[in-house]
C-alpha atoms as an extended CHARMM CRD file, in Angstrom:
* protein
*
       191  EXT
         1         1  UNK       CA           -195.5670000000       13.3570000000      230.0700000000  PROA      1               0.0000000000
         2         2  UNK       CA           -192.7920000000       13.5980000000      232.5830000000  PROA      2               0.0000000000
         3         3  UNK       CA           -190.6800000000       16.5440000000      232.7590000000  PROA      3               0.0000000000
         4         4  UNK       CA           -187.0950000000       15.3440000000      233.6560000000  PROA      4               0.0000000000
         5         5  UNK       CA           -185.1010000000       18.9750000000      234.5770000000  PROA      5               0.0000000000
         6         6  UNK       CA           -182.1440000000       18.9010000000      232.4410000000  PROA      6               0.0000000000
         7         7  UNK       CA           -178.8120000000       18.7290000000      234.2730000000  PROA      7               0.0000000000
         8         8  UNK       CA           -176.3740000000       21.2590000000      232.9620000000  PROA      8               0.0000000000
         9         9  UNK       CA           -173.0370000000       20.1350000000      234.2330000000  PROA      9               0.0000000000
        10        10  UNK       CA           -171.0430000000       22.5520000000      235.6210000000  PROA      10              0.0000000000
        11        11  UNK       CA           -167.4930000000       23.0810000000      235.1570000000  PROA      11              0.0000000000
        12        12  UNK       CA           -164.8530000000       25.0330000000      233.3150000000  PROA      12              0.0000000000
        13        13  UNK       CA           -164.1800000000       25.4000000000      229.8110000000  PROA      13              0.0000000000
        14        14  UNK       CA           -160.5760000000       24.9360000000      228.1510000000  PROA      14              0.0000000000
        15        15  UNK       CA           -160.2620000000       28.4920000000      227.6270000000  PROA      15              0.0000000000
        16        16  UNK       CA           -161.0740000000       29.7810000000      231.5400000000  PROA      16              0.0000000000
        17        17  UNK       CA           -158.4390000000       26.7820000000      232.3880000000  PROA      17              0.0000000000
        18        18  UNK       CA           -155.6740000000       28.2330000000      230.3710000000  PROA      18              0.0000000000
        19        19  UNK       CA           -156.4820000000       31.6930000000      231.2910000000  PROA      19              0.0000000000
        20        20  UNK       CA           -156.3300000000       30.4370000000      234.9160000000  PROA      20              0.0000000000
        21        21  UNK       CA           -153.4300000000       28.6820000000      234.4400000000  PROA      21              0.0000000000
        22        22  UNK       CA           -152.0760000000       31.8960000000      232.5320000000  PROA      22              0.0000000000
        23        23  UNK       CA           -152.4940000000       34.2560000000      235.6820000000  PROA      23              0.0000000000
        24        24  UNK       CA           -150.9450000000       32.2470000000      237.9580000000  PROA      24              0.0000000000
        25        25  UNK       CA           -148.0750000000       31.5690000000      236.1170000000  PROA      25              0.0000000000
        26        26  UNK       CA           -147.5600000000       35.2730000000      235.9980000000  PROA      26              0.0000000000
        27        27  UNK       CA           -148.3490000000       35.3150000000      239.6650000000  PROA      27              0.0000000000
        28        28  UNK       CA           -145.7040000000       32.7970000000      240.8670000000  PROA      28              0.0000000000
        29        29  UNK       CA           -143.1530000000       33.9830000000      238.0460000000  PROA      29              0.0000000000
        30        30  UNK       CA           -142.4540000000       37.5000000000      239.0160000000  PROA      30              0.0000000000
        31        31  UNK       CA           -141.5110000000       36.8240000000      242.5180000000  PROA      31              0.0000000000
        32        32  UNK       CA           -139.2070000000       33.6800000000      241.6420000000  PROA      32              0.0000000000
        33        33  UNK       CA           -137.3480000000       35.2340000000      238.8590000000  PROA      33              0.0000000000
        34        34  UNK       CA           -136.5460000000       38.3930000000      241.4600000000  PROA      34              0.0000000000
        35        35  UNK       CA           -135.8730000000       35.7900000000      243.8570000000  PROA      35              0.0000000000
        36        36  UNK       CA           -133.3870000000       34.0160000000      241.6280000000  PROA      36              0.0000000000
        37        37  UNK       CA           -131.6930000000       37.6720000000      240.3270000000  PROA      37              0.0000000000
        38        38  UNK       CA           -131.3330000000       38.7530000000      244.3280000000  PROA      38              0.0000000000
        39        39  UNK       CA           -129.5050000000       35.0390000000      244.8230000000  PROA      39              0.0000000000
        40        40  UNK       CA           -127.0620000000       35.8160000000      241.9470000000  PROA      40              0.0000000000
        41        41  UNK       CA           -126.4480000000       39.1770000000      243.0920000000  PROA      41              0.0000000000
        42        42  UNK       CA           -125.5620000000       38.2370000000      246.7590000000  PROA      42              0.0000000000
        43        43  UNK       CA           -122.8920000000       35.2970000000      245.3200000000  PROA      43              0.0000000000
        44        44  UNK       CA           -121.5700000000       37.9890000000      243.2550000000  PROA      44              0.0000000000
        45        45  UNK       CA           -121.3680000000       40.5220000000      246.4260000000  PROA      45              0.0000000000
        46        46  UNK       CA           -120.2300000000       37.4500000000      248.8390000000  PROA      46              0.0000000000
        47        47  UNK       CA           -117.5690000000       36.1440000000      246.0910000000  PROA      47              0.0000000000
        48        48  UNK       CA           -115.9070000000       39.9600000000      246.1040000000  PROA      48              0.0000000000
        49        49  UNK       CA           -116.2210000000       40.3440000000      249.8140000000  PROA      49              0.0000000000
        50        50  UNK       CA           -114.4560000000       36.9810000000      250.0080000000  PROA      50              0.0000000000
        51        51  UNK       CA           -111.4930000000       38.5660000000      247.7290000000  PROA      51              0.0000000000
        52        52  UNK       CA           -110.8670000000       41.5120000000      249.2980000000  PROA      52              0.0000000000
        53        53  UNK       CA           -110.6230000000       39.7910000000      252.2470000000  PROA      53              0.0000000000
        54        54  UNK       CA           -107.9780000000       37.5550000000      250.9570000000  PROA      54              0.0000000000
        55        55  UNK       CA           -106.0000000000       40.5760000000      249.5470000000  PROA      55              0.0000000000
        56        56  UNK       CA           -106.3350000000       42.6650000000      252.5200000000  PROA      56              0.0000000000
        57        57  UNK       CA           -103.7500000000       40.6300000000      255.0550000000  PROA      57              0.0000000000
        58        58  UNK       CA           -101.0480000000       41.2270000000      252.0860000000  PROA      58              0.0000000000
        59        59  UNK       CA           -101.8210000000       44.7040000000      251.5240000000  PROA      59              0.0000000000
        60        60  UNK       CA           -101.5410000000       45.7760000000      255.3290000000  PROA      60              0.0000000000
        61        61  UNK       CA            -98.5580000000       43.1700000000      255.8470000000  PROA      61              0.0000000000
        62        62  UNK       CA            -96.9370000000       44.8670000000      252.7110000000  PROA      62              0.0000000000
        63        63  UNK       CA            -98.0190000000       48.8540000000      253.8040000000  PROA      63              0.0000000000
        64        64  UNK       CA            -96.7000000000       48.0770000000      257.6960000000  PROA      64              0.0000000000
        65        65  UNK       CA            -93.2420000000       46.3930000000      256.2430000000  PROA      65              0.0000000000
        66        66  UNK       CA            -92.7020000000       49.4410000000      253.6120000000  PROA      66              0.0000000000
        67        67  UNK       CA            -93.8310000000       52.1360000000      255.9110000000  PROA      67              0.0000000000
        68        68  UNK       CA            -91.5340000000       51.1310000000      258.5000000000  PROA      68              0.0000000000
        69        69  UNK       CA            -88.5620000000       50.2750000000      256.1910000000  PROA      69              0.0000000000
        70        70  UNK       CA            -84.9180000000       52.1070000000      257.1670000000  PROA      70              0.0000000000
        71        71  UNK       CA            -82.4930000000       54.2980000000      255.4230000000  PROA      71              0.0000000000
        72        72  UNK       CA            -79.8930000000       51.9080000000      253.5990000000  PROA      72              0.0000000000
        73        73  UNK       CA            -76.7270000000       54.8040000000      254.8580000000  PROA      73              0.0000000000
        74        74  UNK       CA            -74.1780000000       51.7080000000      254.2540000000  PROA      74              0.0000000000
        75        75  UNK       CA            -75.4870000000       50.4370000000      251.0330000000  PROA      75              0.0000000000
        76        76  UNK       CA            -75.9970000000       46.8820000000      252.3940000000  PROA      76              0.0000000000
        77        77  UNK       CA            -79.0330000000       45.9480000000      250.2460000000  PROA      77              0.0000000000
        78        78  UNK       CA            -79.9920000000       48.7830000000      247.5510000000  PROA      78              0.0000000000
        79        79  UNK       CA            -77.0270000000       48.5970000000      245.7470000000  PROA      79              0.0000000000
        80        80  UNK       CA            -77.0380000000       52.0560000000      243.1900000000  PROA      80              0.0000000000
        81        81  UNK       CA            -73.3520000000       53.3400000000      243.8280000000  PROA      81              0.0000000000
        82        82  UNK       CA            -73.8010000000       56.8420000000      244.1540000000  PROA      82              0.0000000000
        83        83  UNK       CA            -77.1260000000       56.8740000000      245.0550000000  PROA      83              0.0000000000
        84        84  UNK       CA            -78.7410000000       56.5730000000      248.7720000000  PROA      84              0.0000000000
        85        85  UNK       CA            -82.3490000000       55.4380000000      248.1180000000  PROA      85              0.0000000000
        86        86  UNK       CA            -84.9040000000       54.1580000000      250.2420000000  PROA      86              0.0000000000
        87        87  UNK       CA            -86.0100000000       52.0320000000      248.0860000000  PROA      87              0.0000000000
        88        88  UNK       CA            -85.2180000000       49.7460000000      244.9540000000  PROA      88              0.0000000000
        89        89  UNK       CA            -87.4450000000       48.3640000000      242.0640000000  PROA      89              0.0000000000
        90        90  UNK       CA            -86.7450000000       45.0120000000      240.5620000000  PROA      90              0.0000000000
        91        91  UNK       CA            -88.0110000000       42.3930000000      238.7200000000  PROA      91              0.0000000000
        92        92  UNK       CA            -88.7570000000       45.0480000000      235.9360000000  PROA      92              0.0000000000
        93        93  UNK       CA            -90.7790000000       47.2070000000      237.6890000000  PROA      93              0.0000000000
        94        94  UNK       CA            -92.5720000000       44.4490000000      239.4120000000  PROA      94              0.0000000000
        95        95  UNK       CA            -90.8210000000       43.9660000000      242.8850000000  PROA      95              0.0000000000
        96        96  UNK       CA            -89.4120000000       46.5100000000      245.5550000000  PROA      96              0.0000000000
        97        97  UNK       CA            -86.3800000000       46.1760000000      247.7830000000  PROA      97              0.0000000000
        98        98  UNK       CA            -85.7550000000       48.0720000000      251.0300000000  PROA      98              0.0000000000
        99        99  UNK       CA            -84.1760000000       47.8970000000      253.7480000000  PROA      99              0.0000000000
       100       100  UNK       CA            -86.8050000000       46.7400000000      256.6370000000  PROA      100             0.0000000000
       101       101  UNK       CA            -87.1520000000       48.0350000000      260.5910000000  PROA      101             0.0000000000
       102       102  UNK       CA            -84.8330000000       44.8670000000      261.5720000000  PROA      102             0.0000000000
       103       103  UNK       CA            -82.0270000000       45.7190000000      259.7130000000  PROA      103             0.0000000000
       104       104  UNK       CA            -82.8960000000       42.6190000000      256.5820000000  PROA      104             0.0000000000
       105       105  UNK       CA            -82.7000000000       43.4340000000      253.1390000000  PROA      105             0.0000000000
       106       106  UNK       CA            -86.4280000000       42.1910000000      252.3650000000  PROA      106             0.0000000000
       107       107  UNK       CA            -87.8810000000       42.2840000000      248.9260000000  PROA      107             0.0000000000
       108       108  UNK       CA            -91.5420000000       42.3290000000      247.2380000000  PROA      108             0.0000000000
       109       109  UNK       CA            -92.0480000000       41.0890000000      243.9030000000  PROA      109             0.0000000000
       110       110  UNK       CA            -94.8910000000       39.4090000000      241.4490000000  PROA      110             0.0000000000
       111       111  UNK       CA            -93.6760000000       36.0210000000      240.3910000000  PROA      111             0.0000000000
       112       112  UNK       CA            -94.8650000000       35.9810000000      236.8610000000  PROA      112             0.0000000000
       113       113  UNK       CA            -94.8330000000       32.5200000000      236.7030000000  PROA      113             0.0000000000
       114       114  UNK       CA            -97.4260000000       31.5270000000      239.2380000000  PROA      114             0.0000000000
       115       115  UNK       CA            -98.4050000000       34.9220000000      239.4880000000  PROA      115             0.0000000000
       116       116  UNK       CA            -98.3610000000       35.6110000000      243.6390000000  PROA      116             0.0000000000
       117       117  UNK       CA            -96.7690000000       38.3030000000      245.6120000000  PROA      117             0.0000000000
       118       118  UNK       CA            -93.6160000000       37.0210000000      246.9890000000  PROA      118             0.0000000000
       119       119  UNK       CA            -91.4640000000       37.7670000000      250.1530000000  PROA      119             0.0000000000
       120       120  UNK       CA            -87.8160000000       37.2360000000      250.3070000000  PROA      120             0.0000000000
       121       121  UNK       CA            -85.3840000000       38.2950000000      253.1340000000  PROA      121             0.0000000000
       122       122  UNK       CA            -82.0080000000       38.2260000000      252.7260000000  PROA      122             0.0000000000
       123       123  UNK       CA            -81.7150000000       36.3180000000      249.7180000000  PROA      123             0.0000000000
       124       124  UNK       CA            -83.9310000000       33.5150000000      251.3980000000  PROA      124             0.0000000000
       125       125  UNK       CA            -85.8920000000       31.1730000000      249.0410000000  PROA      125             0.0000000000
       126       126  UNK       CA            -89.6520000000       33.4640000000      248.1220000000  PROA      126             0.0000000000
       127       127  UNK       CA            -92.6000000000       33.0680000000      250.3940000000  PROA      127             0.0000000000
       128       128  UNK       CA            -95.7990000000       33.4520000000      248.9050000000  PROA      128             0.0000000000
       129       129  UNK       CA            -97.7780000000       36.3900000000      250.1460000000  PROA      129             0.0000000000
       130       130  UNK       CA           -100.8340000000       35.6850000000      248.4010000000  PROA      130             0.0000000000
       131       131  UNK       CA           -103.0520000000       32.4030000000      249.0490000000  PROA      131             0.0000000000
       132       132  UNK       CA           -103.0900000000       29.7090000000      245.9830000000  PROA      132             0.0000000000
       133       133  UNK       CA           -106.2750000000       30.6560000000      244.9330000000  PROA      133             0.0000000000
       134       134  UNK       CA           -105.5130000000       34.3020000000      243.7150000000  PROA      134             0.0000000000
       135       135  UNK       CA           -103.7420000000       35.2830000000      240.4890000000  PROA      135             0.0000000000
       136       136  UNK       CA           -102.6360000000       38.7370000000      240.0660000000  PROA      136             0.0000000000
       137       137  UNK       CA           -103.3090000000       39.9020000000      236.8930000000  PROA      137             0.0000000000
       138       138  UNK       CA           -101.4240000000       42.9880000000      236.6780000000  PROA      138             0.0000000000
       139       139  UNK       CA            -98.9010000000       44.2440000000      239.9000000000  PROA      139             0.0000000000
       140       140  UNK       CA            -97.3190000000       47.8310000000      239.6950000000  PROA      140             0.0000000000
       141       141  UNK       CA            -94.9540000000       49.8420000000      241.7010000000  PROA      141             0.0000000000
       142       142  UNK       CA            -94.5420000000       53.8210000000      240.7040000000  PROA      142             0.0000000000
       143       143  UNK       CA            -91.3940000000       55.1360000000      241.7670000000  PROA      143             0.0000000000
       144       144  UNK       CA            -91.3180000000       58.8950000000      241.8030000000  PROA      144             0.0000000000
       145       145  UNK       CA            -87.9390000000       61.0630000000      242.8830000000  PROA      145             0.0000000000
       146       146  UNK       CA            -89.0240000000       61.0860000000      246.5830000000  PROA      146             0.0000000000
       147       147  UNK       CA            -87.0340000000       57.8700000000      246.8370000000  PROA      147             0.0000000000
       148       148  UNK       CA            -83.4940000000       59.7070000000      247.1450000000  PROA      148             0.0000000000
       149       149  UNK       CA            -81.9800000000       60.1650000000      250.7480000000  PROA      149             0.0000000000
       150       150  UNK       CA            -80.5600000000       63.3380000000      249.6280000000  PROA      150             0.0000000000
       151       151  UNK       CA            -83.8380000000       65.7520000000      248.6900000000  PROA      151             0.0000000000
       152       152  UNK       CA            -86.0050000000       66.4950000000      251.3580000000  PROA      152             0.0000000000
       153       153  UNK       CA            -88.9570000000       64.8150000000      249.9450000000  PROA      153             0.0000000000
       154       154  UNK       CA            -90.6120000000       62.1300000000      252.1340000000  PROA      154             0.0000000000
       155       155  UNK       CA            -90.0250000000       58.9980000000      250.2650000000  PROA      155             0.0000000000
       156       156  UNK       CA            -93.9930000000       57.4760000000      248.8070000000  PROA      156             0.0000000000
       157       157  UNK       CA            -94.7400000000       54.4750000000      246.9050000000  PROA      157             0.0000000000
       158       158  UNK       CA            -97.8860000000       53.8320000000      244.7480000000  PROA      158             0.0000000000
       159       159  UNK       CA            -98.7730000000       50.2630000000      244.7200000000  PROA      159             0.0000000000
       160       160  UNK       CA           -101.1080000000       49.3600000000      241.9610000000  PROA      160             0.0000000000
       161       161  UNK       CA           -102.9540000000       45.6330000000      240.9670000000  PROA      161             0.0000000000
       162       162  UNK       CA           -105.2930000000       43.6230000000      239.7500000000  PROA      162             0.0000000000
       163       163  UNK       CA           -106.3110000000       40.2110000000      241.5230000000  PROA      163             0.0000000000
       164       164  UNK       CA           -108.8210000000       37.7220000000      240.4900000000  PROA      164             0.0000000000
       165       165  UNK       CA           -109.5920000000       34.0370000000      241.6620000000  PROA      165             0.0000000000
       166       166  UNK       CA           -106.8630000000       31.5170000000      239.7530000000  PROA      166             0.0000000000
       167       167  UNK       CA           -109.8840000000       29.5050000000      238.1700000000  PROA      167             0.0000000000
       168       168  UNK       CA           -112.5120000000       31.9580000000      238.0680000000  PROA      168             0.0000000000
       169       169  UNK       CA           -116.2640000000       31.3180000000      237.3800000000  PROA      169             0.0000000000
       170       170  UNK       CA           -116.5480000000       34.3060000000      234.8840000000  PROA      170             0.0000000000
       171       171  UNK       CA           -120.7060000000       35.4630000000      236.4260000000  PROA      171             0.0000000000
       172       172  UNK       CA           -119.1710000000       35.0850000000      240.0060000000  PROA      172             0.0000000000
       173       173  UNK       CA           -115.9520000000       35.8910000000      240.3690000000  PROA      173             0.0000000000
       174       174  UNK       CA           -114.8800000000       39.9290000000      239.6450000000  PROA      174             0.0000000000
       175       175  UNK       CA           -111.2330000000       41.3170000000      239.2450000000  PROA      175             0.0000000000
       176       176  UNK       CA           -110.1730000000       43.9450000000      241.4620000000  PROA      176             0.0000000000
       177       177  UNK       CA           -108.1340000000       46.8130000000      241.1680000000  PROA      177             0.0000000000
       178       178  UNK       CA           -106.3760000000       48.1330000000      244.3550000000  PROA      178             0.0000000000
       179       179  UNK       CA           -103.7830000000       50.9940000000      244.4560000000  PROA      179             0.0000000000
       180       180  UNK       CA           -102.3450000000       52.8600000000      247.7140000000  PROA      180             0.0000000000
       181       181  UNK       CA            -99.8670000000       55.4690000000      248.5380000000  PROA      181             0.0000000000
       182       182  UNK       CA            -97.7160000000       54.6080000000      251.2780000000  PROA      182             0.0000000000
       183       183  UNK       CA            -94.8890000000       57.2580000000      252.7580000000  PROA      183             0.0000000000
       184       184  UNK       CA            -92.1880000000       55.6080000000      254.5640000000  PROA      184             0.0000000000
       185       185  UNK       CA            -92.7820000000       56.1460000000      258.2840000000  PROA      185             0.0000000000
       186       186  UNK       CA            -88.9650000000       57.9140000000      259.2740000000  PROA      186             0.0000000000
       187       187  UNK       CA            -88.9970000000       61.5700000000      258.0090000000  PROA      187             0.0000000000
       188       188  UNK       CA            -86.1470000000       61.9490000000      255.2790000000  PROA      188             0.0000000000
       189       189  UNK       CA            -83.4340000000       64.6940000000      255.9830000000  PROA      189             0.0000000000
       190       190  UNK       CA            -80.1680000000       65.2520000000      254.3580000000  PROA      190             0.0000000000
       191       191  UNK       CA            -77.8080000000       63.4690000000      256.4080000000  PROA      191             0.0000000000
């Protein structure tokens, strides 16, 4: 009688397969889902970094033009008989006139129908301030008594808003809130 060795076949059963298959999906998971989280994040960081950027030219332009605004002695362009302010707020607490360092009557506002910061010198037609692609949500100026020419208080403004992209992506795109003091430049004296 001939003895024929048996072949066993060797190879892996369903369960080590799925078990296999089970680790390294584990394996390969972890890193990818930190990987996508870290992606995310950096839009996010990159998409705020690319707003405050935007909103940075108009808040120095703004600060420079306000610090370095004049005393309005003749009344030319804040027009509060009996009063000799630095500064003016309009558009219902949403806009600031002053006289600026070349003698213009310039004014600051929030357009509330586009919703930009506006220029406007001497009655000229508004120039947008802000690019196309920003919407201020919320634009404040708070007027304290340091505004009067006849107090020896150095004249301040607080400038207080909210900006966001116009057609945000809600994961991506953040609001931000910016407020600054800024004390006109010339010392005020009784004069």
């Amino acid at each position: 009688m001939l003895h024929v060795p048996c072949l066993m076949k060797k190879g892996y059963t369903l369960i080590e397969i799925l078990v296999a298959i089970s680790i390294f999906l584990v394996v390969i998971a972890a890193p990818t889902g930190f990987f996508v989280t870290s992606i995310k994040g950096q839009k996010k960081a990159l998409a705020s970094q690319e707003l405050l950027d935007n909103v940075s030219f108009t808040l120095e332009y703004m600060s420079r033009a306000i610090r370095m605004a004049k005393k309005d002695k003749d009344y030319t362009c804040i027009s509060q008989i009996g009063q000799k302010l630095n500064y003016q707020e309009t558009h219902s607490e949403r806009g600031i006139k002053f006289l600026n360092y070349q003698g213009d009557c310039q004014e600051i506002f929030l357009d509330e129908i586009d919703g930009r910061l506006k220029e406007s010198i001497e009655g000229s037609v508004p120039v947008p301030l802000t690019s196309d692609d920003l919407y201020i949500t919320s634009f404040q100026i708070a007027s304290d008594e340091s505004w009067g020419q006849i107090d020896n208080l150095q004249p301040r403004i607080t400038l207080s808003f909210e900006i966001k992209r116009e057609n945000p992506r809600p994961e991506m795109e953040p609001k931000i809130k910016i407020q600054t003091t800024i004390s006109q430049r010339n010392l005020d004296f009784i004069y």
